[in-house]
C-alpha positions as CSV (number, residue, x, y, z in Angstrom):
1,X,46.7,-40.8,52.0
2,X,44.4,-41.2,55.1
3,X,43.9,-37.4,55.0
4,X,43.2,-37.0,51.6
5,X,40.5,-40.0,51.8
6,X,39.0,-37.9,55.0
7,X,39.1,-34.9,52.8
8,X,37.3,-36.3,49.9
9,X,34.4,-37.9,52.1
10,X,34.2,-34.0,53.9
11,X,34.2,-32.2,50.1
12,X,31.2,-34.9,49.5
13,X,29.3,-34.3,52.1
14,X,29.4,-30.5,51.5
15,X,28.8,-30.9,47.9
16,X,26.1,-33.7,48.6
17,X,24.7,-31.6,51.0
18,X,24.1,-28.6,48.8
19,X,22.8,-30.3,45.8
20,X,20.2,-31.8,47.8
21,X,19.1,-28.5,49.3
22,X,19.3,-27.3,45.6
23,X,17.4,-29.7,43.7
24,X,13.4,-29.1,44.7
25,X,11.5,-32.2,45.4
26,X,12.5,-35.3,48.4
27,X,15.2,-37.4,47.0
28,X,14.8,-40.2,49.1
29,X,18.4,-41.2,50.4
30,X,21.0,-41.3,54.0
31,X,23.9,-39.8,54.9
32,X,25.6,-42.3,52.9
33,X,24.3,-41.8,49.9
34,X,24.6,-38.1,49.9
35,X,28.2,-38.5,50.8
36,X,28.3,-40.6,47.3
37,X,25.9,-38.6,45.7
38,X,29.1,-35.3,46.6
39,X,31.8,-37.5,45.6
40,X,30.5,-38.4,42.3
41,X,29.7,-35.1,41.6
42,X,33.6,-34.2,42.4
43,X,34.6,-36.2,39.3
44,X,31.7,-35.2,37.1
45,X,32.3,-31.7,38.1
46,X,36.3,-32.2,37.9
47,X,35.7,-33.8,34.3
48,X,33.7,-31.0,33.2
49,X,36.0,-28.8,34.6
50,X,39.1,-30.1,32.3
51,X,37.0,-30.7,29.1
52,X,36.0,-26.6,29.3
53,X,39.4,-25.0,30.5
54,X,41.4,-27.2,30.0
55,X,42.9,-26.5,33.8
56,X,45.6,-29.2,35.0
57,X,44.2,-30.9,38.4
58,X,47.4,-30.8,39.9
59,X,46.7,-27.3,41.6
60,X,45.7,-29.3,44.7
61,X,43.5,-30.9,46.1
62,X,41.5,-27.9,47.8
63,X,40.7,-24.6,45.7
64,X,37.2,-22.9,45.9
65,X,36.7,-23.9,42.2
66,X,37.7,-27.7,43.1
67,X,34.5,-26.9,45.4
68,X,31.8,-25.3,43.1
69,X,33.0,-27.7,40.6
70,X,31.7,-31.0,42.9
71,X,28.5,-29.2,43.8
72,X,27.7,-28.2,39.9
73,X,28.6,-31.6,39.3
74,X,26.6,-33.4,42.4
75,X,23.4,-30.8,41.1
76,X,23.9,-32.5,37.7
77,X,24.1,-36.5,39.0
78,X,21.3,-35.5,41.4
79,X,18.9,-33.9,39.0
80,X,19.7,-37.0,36.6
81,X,19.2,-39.5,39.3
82,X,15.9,-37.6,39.9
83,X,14.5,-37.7,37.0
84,X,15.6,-41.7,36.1
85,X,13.8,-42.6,39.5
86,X,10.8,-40.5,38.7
87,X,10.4,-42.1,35.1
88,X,11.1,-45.4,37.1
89,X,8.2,-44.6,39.7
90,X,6.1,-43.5,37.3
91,X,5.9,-46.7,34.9
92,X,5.1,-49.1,37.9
């Protein structure tokens, strides 16, 4: 369990990491955050994942497209959080 916690905080980071470098512009957040930001994407890009092949997640926990899967899915919550905060900064 304690690995698979440590493993999933790692793929974040990673995935985290690479939307951020992806997504033009300064998104405005720590270590933390990006870490988040990578895990989030995991299940958005798992999710997506399921609903278009139909693939059963039980393959384990680490395969290359379990990988491009979190960063396509952190690129989507980033560039959503992007533009919310923009639209946000823009009507104060």
């Amino acid at each position: 369990m304690l690995w698979t916690i440590l493993g999933l905080i790692l793929i974040g980071l990673i995935a985290g990491f690479i939307a951020r470098a992806i997504i033009p512009g300064k998104q405005s957040m720590g270590i933390l955050m990006t870490i988040v930001l990578g895990i989030v994407g995991s299940f958005v890009g798992g999710f997506l994942g399921f609903l278009i092949f139909g693939n059963d997640p039980a393959g384990g926990f680490l395969q290359a497209s379990g990988i491009i899967g979190s960063i396509i899915g952190a690129i989507i919550v980033l560039g959503i959080y992007v533009a919310v905060s923009r639209r946000s900064s823009s009507r104060s």
